[in-house]
C-alpha positions in Angstrom: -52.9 -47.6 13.4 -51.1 -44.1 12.8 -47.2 -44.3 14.4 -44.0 -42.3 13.8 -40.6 -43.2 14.9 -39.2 -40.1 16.6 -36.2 -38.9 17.0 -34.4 -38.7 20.8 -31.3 -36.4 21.3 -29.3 -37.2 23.9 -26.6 -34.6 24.1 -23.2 -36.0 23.0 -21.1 -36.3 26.6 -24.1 -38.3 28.0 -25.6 -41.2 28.4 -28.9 -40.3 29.4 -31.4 -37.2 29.1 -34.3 -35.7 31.4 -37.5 -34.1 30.3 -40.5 -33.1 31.7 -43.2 -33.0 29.3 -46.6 -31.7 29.5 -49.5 -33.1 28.1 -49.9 -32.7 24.3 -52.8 -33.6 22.1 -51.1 -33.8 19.1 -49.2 -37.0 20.4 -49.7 -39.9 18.9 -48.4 -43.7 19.6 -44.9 -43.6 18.4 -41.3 -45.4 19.3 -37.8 -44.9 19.3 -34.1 -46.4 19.6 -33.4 -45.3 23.4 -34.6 -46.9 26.8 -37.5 -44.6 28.3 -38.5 -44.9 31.9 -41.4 -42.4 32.1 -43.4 -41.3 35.4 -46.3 -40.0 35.7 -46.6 -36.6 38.0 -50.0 -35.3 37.6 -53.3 -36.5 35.1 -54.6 -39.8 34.1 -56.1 -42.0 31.0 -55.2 -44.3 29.1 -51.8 -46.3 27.7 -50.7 -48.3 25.1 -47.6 -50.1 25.0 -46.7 -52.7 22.4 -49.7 -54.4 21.7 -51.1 -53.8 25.8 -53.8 -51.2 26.5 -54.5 -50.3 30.1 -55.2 -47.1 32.4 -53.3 -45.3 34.4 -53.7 -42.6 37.1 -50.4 -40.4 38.8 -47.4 -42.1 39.6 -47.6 -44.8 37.0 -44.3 -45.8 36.2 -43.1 -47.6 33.4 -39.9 -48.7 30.9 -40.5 -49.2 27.7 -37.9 -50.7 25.6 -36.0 -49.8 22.0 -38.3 -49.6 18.8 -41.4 -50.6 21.3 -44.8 -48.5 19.9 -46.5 -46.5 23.3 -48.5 -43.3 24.2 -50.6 -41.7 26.7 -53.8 -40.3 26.2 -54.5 -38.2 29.1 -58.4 -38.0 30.1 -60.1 -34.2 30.4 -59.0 -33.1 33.9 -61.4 -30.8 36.2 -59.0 -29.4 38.0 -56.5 -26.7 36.7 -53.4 -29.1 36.4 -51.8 -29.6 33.4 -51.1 -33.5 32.8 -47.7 -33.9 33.3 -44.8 -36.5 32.6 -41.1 -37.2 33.7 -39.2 -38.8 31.3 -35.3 -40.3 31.4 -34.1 -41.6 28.1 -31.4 -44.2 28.4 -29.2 -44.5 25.7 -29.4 -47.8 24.1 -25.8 -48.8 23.7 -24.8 -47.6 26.9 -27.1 -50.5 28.0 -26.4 -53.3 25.7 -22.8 -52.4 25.0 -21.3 -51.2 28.2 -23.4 -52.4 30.7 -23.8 -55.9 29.8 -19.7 -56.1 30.4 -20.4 -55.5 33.7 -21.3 -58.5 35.5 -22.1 -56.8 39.2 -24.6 -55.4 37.3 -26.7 -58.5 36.0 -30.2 -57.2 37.8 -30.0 -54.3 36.0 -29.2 -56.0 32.8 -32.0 -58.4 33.3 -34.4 -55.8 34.3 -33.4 -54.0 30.6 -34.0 -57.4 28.8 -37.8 -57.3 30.5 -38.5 -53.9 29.2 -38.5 -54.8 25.3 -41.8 -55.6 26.4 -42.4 -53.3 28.7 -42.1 -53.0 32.7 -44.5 -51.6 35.2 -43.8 -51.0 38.4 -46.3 -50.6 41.3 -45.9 -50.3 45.2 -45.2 -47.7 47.3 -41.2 -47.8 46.1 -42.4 -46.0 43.0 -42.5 -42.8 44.3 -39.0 -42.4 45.3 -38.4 -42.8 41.9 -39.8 -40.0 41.1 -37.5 -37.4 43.4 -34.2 -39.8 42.0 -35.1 -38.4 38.4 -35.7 -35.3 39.3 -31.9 -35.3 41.3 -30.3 -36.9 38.1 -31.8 -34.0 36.2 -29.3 -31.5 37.8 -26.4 -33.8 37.9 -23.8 -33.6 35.5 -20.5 -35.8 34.8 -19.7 -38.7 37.1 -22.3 -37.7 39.6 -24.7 -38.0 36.8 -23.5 -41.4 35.7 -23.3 -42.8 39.3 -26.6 -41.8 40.2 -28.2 -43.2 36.9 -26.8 -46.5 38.8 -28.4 -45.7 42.1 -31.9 -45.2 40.2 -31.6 -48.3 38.3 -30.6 -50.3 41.0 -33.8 -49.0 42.9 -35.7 -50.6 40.1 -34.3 -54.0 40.1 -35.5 -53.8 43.7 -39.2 -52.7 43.1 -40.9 -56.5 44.1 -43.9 -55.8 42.0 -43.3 -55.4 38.6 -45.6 -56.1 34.9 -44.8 -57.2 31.8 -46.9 -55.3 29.5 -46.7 -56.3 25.7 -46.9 -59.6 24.4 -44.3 -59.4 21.4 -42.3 -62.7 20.6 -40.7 -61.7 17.8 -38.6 -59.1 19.9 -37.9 -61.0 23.1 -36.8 -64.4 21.2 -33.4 -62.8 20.6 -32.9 -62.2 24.0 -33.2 -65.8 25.3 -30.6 -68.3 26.2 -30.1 -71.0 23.4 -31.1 -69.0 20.8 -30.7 -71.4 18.0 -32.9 -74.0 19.5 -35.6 -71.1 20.6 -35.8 -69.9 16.8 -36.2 -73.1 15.5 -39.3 -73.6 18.3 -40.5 -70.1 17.3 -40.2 -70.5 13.4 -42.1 -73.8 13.8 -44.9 -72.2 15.7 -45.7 -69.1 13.4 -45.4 -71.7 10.1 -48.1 -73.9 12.0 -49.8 -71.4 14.1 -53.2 -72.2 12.2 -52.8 -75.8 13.1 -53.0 -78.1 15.9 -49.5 -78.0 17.3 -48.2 -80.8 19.3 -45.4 -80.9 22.2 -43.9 -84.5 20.2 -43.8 -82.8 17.0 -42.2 -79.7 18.3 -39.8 -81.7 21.1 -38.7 -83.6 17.8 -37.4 -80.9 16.1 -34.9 -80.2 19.5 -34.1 -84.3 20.0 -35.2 -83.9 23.4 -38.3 -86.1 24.5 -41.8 -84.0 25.6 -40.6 -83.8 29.4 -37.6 -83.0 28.8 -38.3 -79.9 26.2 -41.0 -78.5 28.3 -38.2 -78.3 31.3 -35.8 -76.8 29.0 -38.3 -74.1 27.3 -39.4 -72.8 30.7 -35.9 -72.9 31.9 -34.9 -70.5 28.9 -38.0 -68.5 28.3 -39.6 -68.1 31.8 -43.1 -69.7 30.8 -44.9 -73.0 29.6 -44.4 -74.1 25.9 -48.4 -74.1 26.2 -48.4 -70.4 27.3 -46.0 -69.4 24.7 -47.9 -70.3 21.5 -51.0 -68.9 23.3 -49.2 -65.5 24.0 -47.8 -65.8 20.0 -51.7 -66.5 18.9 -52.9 -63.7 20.6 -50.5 -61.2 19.9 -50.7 -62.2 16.1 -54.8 -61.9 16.8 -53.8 -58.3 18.6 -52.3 -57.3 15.4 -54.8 -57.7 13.4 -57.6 -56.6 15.2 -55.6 -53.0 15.1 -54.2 -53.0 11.8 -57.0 -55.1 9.6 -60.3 -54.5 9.4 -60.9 -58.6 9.1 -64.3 -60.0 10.8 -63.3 -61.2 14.5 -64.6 -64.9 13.7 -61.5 -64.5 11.0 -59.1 -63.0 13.3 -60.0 -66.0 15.3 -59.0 -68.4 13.2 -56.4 -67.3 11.5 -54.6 -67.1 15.0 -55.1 -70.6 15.4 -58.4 -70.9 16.7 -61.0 -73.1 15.9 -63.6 -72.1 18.3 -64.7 -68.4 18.9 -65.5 -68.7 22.6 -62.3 -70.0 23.2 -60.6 -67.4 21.4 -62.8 -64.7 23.0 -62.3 -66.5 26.5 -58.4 -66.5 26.1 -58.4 -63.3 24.3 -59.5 -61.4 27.6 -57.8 -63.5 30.2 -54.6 -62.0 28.4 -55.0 -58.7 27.3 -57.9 -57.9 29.9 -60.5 -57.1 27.5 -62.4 -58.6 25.1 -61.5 -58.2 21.3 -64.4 -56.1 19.9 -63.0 -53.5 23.3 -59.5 -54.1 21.9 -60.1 -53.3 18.3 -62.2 -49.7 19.4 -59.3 -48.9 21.9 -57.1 -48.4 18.3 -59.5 -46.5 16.5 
């Protein structure tokens, strides 16, 4: 899979930047070191963020996270309207190192730990987004700043919202307990070829099997069962785009020993099956 890391200029007195980009063909997936929260005004197709592949039509909204691989492909359009895209770039430190301070701001913060995977957002509340960007495009100074606030606390307040990629090995650092999560995470990816077992892994923490599964959904959100299921199928996503490996490999080489089951759990993730993934990449 062809990527470039590209380089975003956010002038020197902000914190933020505003572009509205037309469709280009030469794109290709790349990623960067800012926040991006991109909307879409006019076209539709096809997007790729992290490891997730999906279509979109106008108005898609979503924030994509520091160093996280996305693009649009934009179908062929009938009518005369140029596909067209509003983006905000968020410098990076301005969220991790200034914001975070802030503790009246903890929603937003959260929201910004969500993205390094990737955020949707969908409802009717999306389109006011789109005239807020468009306002913080023509603000300056303070203004500026305090309606960058304004639009990001609009987001927090979206209801319906999408995680998009599955990608572990980014959102472990921003868990609670971090330690005791790498040690869990190491363990998986050492044995993800093997059958692993909630008393083998709940005896590397101390804790007994009820107790660690209450404490690994507490910190991470979701099911220790869901997690190495999400870590096999994103290390299965990886090589269907990057290796040109049989699936029945892929299969087990991510931990399964059955290719129905991996095919079954393989779509009831990513929402298609892997031959569909691996021809979406090409």
């Amino acid at each position: 899979m062809e990527f470039q890391f590209m380089q975003v200029d956010i002038p020197e007195e902000k914190s933020f930047s505003v572009l509205v980009q037309q469709y280009d063909t030469s794109s290709v997936i790349h990623m960067h070191k800012n926040y991006e929260l991109n909307f879409v005004t006019s076209g539709s197709g096809k997007r790729i963020v992290g490891n997730h592949i999906s279509s979109f039509e106008s108005n898609d909204l979503i924030l994509i996270g520091p160093n996280l691989l996305h693009h649009r492909e934009f179908s062929e359009t009938e009518k005369n309207i140029p596909p067209e895209c509003l983006i905000l770039y968020i410098s990076e430190s301005l969220i991790n190192r200034d914001l975070v301070q802030i503790k009246e701001l903890e929603a937003i913060h959260d929201l910004f730990k969500r993205a390094i995977n990737g955020v949707a957002f969908k409802g009717d509340s999306v389109k006011l987004i789109k005239q807020q960007i468009l306002q913080l495009a023509e603000l300056q100074g303070s203004d500026g700043f305090i309606a960058l606030l304004k639009l990001l606390k609009s987001l927090t307040e979206i209801e319906e919202q999408e995680i998009l990629s599955l990608t572990p090995e980014f959102t472990v650092s921003q868990y609670k307990d971090l330690d005791q999560i790498k040690i869990v995470y190491n363990y998986v990816l050492l044995n993800i070829q093997d059958t692993i077992t909630l008393d083998a892994v709940s005896g590397l923490l101390n804790m007994a099997p009820g107790s660690f599964c209450r404490f690994f959904k507490k910190r991470t959100g979701k099911s220790f069962l869901q997690y190495v299921k999400d870590i096999r199928i994103s290390i299965a996503s990886k090589m269907l785009s990057n290796t040109e490996k049989p699936i029945a490999q892929i299969c087990f080489e991510s931990g399964y020993n059955n290719l129905a089951n991996f095919n079954f759990y393989f779509r009831s993730i990513m929402k298609m099956t892997p031959s569909e993934y691996r021809r979406n990449f090409r």
